[in-house]
C-alpha positions as CSV (number, residue, x, y, z in Angstrom):
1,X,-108.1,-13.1,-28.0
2,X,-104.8,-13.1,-29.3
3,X,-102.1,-14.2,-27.2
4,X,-98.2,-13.6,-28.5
5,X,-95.3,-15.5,-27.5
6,X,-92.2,-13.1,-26.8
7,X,-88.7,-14.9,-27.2
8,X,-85.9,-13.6,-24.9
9,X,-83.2,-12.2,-26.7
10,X,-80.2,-14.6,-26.7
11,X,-77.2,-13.7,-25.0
12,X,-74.1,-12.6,-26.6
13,X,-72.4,-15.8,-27.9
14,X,-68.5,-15.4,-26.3
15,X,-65.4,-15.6,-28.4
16,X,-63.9,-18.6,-28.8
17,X,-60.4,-18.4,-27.5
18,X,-58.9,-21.4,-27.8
19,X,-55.3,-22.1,-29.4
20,X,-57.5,-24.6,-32.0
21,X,-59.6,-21.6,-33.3
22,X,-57.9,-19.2,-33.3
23,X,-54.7,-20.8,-35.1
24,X,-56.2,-23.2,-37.4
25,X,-54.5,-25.9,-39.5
26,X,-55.3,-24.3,-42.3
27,X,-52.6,-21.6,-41.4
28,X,-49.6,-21.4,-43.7
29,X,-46.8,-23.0,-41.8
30,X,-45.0,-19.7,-41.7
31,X,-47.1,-17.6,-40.0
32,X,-48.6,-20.3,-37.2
33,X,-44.7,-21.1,-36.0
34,X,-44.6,-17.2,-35.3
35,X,-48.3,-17.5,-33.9
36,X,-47.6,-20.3,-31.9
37,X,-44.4,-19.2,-30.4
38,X,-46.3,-16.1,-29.1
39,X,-49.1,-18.0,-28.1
40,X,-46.5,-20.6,-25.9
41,X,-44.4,-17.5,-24.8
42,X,-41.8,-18.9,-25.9
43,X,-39.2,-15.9,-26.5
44,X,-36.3,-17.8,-27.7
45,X,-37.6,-19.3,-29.8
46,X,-39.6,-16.6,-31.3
47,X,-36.7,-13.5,-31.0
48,X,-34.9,-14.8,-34.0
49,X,-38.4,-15.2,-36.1
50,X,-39.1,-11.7,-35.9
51,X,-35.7,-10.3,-37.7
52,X,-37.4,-9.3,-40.7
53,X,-39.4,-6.3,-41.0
54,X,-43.1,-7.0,-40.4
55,X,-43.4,-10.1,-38.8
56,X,-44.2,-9.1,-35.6
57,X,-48.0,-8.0,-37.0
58,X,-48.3,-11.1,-39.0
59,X,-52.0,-11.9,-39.4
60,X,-53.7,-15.7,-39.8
61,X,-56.0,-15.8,-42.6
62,X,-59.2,-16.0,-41.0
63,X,-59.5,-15.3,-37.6
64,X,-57.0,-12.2,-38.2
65,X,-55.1,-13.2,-34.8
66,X,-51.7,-12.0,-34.6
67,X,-48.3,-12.1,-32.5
68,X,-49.7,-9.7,-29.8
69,X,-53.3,-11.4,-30.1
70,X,-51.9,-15.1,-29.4
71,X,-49.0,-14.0,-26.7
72,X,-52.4,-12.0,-24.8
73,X,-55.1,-14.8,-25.6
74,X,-52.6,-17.9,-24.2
75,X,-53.5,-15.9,-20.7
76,X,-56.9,-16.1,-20.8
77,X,-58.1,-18.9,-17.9
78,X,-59.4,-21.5,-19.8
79,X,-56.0,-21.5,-21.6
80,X,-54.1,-21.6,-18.9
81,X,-55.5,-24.4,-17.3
82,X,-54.9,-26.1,-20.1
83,X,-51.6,-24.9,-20.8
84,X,-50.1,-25.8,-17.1
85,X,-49.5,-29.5,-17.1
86,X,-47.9,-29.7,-13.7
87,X,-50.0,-27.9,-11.8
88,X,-51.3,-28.5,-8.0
89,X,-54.5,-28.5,-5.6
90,X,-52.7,-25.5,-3.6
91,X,-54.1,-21.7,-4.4
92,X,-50.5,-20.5,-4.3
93,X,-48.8,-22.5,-6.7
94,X,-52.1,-22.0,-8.7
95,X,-51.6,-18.0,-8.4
96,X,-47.8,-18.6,-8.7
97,X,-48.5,-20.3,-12.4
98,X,-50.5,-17.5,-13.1
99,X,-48.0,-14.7,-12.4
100,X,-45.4,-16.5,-14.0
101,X,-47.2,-16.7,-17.1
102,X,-49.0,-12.9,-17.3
103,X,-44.8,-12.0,-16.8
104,X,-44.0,-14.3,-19.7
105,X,-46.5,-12.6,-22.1
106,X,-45.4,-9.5,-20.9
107,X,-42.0,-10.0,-22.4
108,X,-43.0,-11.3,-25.5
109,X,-45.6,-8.6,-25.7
110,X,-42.8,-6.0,-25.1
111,X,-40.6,-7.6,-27.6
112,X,-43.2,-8.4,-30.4
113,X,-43.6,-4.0,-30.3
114,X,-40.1,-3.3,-30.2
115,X,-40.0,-5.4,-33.4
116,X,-42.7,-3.6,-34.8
117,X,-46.2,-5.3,-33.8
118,X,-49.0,-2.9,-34.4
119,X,-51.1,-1.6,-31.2
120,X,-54.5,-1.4,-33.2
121,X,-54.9,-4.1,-35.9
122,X,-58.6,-6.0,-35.7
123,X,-58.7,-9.5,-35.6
124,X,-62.1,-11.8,-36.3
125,X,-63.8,-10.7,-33.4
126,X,-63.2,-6.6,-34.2
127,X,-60.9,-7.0,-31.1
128,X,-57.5,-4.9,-31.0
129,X,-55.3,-6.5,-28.6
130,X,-55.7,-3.8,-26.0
131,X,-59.5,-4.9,-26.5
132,X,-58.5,-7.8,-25.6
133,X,-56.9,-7.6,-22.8
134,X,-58.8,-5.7,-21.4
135,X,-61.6,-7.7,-21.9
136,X,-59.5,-10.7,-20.1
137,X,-58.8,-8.5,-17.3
138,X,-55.2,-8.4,-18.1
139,X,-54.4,-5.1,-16.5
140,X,-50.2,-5.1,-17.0
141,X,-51.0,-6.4,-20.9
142,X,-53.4,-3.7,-21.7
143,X,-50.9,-0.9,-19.8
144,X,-48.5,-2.4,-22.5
145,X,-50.6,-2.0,-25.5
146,X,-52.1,1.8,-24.1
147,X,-48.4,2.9,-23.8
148,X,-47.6,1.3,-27.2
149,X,-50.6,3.0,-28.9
150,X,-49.5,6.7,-27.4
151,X,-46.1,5.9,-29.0
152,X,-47.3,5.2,-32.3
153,X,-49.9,7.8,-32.1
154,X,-47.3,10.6,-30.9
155,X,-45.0,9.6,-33.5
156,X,-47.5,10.1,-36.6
157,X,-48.4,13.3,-35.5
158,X,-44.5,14.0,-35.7
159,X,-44.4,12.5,-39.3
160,X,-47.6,14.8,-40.2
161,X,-45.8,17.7,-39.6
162,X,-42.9,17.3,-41.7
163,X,-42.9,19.3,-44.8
164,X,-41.3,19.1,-48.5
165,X,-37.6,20.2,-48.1
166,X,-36.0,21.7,-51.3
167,X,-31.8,20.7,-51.8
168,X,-29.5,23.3,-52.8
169,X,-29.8,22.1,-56.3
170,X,-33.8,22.5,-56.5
171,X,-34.6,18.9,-55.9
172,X,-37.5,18.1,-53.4
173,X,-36.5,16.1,-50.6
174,X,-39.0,13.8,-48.8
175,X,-38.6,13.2,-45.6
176,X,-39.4,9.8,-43.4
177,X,-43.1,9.7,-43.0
178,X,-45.0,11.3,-45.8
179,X,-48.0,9.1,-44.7
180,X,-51.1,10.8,-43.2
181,X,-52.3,10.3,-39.5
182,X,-55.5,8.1,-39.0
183,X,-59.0,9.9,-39.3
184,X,-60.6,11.0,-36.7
185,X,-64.7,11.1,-37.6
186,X,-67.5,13.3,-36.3
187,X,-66.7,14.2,-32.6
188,X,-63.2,13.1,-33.0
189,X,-64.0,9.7,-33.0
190,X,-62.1,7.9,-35.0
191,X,-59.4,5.6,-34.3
192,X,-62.1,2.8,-35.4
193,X,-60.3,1.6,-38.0
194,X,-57.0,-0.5,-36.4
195,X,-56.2,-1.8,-39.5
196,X,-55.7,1.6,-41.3
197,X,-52.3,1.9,-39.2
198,X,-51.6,-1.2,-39.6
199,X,-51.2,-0.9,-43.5
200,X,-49.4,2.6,-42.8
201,X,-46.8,0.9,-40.5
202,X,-46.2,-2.2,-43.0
203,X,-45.5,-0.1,-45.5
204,X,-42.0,-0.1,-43.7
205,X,-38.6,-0.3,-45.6
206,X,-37.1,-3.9,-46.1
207,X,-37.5,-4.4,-50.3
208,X,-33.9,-6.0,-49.8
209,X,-34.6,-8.8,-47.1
210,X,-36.9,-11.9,-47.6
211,X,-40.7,-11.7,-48.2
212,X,-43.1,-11.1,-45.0
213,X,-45.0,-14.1,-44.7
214,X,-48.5,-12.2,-44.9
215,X,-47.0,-11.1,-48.8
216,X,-46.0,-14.8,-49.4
217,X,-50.4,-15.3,-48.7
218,X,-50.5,-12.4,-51.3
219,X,-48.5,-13.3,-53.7
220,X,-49.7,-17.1,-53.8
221,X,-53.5,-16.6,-52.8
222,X,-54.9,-12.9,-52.5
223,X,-58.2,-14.4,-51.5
224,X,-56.3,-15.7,-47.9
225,X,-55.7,-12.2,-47.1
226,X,-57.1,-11.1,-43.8
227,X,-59.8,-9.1,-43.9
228,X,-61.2,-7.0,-41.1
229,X,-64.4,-6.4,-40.4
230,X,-65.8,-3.5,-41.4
231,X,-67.5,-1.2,-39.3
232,X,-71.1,0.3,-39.8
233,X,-71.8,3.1,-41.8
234,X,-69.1,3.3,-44.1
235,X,-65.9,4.9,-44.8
236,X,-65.4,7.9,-42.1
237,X,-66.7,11.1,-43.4
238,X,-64.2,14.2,-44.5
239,X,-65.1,17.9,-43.6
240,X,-65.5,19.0,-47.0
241,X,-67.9,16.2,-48.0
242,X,-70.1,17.3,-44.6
243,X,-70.6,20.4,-45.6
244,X,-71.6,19.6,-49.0
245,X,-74.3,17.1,-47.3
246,X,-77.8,18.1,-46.5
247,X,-79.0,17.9,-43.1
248,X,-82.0,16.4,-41.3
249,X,-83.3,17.6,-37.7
250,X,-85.4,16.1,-35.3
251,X,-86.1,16.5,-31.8
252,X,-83.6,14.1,-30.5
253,X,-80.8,14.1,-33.7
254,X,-79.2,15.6,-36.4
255,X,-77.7,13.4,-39.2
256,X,-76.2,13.6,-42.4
257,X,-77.3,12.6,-45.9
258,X,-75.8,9.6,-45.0
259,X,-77.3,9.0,-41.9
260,X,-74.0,10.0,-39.5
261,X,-75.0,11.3,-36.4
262,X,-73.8,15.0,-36.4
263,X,-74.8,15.4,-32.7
264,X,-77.3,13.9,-30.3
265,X,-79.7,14.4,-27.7
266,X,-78.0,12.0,-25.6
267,X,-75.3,14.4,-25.3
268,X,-77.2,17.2,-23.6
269,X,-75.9,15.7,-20.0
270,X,-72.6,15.8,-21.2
271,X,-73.3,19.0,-22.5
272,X,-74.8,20.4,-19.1
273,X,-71.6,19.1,-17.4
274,X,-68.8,20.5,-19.7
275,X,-70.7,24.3,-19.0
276,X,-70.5,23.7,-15.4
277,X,-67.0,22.9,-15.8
278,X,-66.6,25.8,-18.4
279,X,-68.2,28.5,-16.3
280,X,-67.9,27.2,-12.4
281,X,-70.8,28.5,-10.8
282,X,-72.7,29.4,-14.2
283,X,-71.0,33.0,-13.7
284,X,-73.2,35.7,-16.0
285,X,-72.0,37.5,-18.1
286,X,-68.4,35.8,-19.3
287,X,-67.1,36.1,-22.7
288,X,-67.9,33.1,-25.1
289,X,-66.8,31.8,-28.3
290,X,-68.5,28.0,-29.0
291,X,-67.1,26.6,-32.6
292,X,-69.9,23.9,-33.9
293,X,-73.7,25.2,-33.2
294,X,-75.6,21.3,-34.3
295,X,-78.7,21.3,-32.6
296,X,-77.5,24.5,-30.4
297,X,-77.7,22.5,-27.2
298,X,-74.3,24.0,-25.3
299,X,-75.3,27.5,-27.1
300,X,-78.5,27.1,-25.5
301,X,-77.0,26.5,-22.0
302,X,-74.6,29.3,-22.5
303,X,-77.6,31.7,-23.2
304,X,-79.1,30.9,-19.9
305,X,-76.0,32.8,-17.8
306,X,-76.3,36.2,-20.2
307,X,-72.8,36.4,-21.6
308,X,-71.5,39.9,-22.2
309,X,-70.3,38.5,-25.3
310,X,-71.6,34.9,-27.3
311,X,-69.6,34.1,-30.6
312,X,-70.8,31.2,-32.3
313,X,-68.9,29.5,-35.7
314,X,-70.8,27.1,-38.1
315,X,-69.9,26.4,-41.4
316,X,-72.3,24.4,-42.9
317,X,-75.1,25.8,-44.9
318,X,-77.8,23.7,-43.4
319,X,-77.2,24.5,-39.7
320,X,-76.9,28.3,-40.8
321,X,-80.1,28.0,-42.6
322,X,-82.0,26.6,-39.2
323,X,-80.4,29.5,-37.4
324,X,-82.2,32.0,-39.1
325,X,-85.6,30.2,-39.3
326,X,-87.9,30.7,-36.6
327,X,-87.4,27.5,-35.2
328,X,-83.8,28.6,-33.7
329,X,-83.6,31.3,-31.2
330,X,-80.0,32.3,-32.4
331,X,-81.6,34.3,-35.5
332,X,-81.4,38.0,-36.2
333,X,-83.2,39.0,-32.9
334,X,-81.0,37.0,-31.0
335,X,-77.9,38.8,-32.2
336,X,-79.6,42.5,-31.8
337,X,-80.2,41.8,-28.2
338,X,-76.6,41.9,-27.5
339,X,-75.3,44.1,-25.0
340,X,-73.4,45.8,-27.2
341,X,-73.2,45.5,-31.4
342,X,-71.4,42.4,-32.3
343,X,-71.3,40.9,-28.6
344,X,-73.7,37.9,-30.0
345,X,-73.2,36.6,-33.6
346,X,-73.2,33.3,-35.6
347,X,-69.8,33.7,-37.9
348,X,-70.9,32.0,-40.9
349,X,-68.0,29.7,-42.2
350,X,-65.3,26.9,-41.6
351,X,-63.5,28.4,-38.5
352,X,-60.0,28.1,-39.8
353,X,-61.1,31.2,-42.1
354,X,-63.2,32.8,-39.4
355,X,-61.0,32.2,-36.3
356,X,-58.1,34.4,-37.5
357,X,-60.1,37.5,-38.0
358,X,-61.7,37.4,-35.0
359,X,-57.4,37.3,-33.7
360,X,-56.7,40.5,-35.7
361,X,-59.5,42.0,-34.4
362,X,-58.4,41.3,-31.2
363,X,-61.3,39.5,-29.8
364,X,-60.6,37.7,-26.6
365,X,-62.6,35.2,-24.5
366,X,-63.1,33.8,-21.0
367,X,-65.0,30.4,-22.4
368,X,-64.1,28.5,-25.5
369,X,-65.9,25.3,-26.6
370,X,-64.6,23.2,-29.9
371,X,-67.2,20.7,-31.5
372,X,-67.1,20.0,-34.9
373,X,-67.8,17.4,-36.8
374,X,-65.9,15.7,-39.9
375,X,-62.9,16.8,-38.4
376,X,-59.5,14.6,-37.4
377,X,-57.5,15.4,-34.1
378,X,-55.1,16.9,-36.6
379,X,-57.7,19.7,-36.5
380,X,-58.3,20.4,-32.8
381,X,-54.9,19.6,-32.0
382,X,-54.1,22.7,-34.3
383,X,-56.6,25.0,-33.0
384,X,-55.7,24.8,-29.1
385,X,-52.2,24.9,-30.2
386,X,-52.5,27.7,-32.5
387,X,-55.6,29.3,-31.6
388,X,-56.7,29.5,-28.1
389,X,-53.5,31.1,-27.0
390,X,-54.8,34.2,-28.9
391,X,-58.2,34.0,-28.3
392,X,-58.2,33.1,-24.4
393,X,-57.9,35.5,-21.8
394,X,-55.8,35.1,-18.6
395,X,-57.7,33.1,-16.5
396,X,-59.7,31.3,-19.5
397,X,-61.4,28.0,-19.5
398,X,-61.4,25.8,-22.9
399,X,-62.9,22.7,-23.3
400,X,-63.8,20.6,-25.9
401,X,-65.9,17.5,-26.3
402,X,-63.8,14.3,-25.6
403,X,-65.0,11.9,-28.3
404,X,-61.3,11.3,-29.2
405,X,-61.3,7.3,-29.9
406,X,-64.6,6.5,-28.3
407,X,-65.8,4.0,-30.3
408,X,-63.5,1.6,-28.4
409,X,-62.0,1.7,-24.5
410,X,-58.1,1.5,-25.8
411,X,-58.3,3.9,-28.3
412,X,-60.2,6.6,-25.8
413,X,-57.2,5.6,-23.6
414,X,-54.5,6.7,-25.8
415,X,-55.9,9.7,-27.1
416,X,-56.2,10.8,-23.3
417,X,-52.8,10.5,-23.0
418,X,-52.1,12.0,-26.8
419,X,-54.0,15.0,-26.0
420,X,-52.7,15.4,-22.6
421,X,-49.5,15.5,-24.0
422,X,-50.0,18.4,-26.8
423,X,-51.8,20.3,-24.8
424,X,-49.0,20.4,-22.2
425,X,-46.7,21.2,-25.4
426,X,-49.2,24.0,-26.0
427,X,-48.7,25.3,-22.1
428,X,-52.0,24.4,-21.2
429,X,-53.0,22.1,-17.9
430,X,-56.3,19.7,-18.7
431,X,-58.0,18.2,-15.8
432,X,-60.3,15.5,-16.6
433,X,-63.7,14.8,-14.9
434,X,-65.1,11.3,-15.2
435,X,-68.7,11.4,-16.1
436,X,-71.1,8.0,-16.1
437,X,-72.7,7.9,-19.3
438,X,-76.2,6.1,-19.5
439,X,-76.0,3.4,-21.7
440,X,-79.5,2.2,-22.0
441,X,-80.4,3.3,-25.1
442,X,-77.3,3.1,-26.3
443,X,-75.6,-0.5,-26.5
444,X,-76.9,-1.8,-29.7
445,X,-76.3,-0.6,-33.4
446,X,-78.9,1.1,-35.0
447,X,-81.8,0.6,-31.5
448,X,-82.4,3.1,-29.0
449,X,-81.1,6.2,-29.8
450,X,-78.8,5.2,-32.6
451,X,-82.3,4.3,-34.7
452,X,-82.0,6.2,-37.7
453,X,-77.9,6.4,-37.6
454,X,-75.6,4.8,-39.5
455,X,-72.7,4.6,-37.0
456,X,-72.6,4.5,-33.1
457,X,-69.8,6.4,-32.7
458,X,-69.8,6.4,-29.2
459,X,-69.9,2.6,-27.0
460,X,-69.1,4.1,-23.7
461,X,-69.5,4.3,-20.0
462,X,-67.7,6.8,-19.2
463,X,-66.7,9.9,-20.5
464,X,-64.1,12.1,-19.3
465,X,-64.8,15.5,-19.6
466,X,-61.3,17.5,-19.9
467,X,-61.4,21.6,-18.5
468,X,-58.1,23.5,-19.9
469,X,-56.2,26.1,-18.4
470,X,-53.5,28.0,-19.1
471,X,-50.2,26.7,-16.8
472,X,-49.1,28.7,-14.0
């Protein structure tokens, strides 16, 4: 008989934040004073450091910490025990200490992003400083770097929509902003990537004032540079290098050539949930128009209440080819059971040349559903501003599934608010339904149901589930 010893896992070692780690000695003088102010909250001292253009988002070498990192990590308990050197045996000074300190960071928090500190840069730990303080419990911090992140997130989609201007005299005038918003991968989730707005907002005017102290590291050692970590799987994909991709299926995935999951079987509750919400008491036979078959698991659902009409969009050639194998029950058959010719079809191709035929035919629905994949927000936000004004009738329900930013709690936070806010611009009300998302299989990269995937794009426990309606 064999017997086999099984070791227990070891826990998750926690970060060390102490001042000694995370602002070493082998920080260049420049950037610890500015790391060290922030850290002692000491706004004085630190207002005048922050005059030239980038410094607020200063990084340290190695552990990547930066103004808003150090000002949010000095809060964390065992810091502020050993921070407070007068303190006493009574709880209310003790909780008096406290409050006095969480207002100090506050202030310096504010400060470091009116001077330009950015919302979403990594440090060491892959930890934004909303991450952080979230993961500290700091509630009035993280409310800081949530409204800090709409802001910045609000404004790039402003700068995306400026075009070339020609003068009088034929020369092309750029305008403030030619940089392009962050990407967005697979179900919208993007927003992965802090550092990629970080370089973007850096990139700030100031060639007549002093050097930033991160391009003093540059200039003198490139190899001190910070460098992020970077996340699994690879660069985020673009929609024309999806659909040039071949596909695998199984029962519980689909994935790219590159192993990104295209969409998931542990979506199908989520899935179930955004139909109830799309069609409240699984009316029959409603008008429907899905954009993104995948496996066809919200097609499926929407089968099973007999639509008088079911429009489906899919552009790549792989999915279009399952649809017509036997394997799929969206084939030929499928459509010529229709109650009428046309009322179920599979429009082949990207919907941004499909969707506006379907408008000059005058197609209209009563349930619309966006999921594609490969995709930025850029890309939704034009379609239900755009789009579903056309398409949905009075009365309409459109939905879409929220994976906006859900690779990390803050970033899911402000594009709730950023969507919120467009689609209010595009006259539409979204109420959001908070769904618990089962995270067994889910927590670790590349186990459980992210076997086989390059990236867990989604780390999780809630989702909130948004229903759209016209306003009024």
């Amino acid at each position: 008989m064999v017997t086999t010893t099984v070791t227990p896992k070891a826990p998750a070692l926690k970060p060390d934040d102490s001042l000694e780690a995370r602002i070493p000695p082998t920080c260049p003088a420049n950037v610890s004073e500015i790391l060290r102010r922030a850290w002692a909250h000491d706004l004085a001292a630190l207002k005048p450091l922050l005059s030239v253009p980038g410094r607020a988002s200063v990084q340290e070498p190695t552990t990547g910490e930066t103004p808003l990192h150090a000002a949010i990590r000095a809060c964390a308990p065992g810091n502020r025990s050993s921070s407070n050197k007068t303190t006493t045996t009574t709880t209310t000074t003790s909780e008096d200490d406290d409050y006095t300190e969480e207002k100090k960071a506050k202030d310096v928090v504010y400060e470091l992003f009116m001077s330009g500190a950015i919302w979403n840069d990594v440090d060491s730990n892959n930890e934004t400083p909303g991450c952080l303080a979230d993961r500290l419990g700091l509630r009035d911090l993280y409310q800081l770097c949530l409204e800090a992140g709409v802001r910045a997130e609000l404004l790039f989609g402003l700068l995306e929509g400026y075009e070339e201007l020609e003068s009088e005299d034929g020369d092309e005038i750029m305008e403030e902003g030619e940089e392009e918003g962050k990407e967005k991968e697979g179900h919208g989730a993007g927003a992965e990537d802090g550092e990629e707005d970080g370089d973007k907002a850096k990139k700030q005017e100031g060639d007549d004032v002093e050097a930033e102290p991160e391009d003093i590291i540059l200039d003198s050692d490139p190899d001190r540079a910070f460098v992020p970590p970077q996340p699994a799987g690879g660069p985020n994909v673009k929609s024309d290098e999806y659909l040039r991709s071949e596909l695998t299926y199984d029962k519980s995935k689909l994935v790219d050539s590159s192993q990104n999951g295209v969409m998931m079987a542990w979506e199908t509750s989520i899935m179930r949930a955004s139909v109830e919400a799309l069609l409240p008491g699984l009316a029959i036979g409603r008008r429907i128009l899905n954009i993104g078959f995948g496996m066809g698991i919200i097609d499926g659902m929407f089968a099973e209440t007999h639509p008088s009409k079911h429009h489906i969009i899919e552009a790549h050639p792989a999915v279009l080819e399952y649809v017509d194998s036997p394997d799929c029950k969206f084939g030929k058959e499928w459509e010529a059971s229709g109650p009428t010719e046309g009322a179920y079809k599979v429009h082949a191709g990207k919907w941004q040349e499909v969707v506006p035929k379907l408008l000059e035919q005058g197609e209209m629905y009563d349930t619309i559903y966006f999921d594609t994949f490969g995709e930025d927000y850029s890309q939704l936000r034009m379609f239900f501003t755009e789009y579903v004004p056309g398409l949905l009738d009075d009365g309409g329900v459109f939905g879409f599934f929220n994976g906006l930013g859900a690779d990390r709690k803050i970033c899911y936070d402000v594009y709730t608010k950023v969507v919120e806010m467009h689609l209010s611009d595009a006259g539409m009300d979204v109420e959001w339904r908070e769904l618990d998302v089962d995270m067994s299989g889910l927590q670790e990269e590349g186990k459980g149901e992210w076997q086989g995937v390059s990236r867990r794009y989604w780390t999780l426990d809630k989702y909130r589930l948004p229903t759209c309606t016209f306003m009024g």
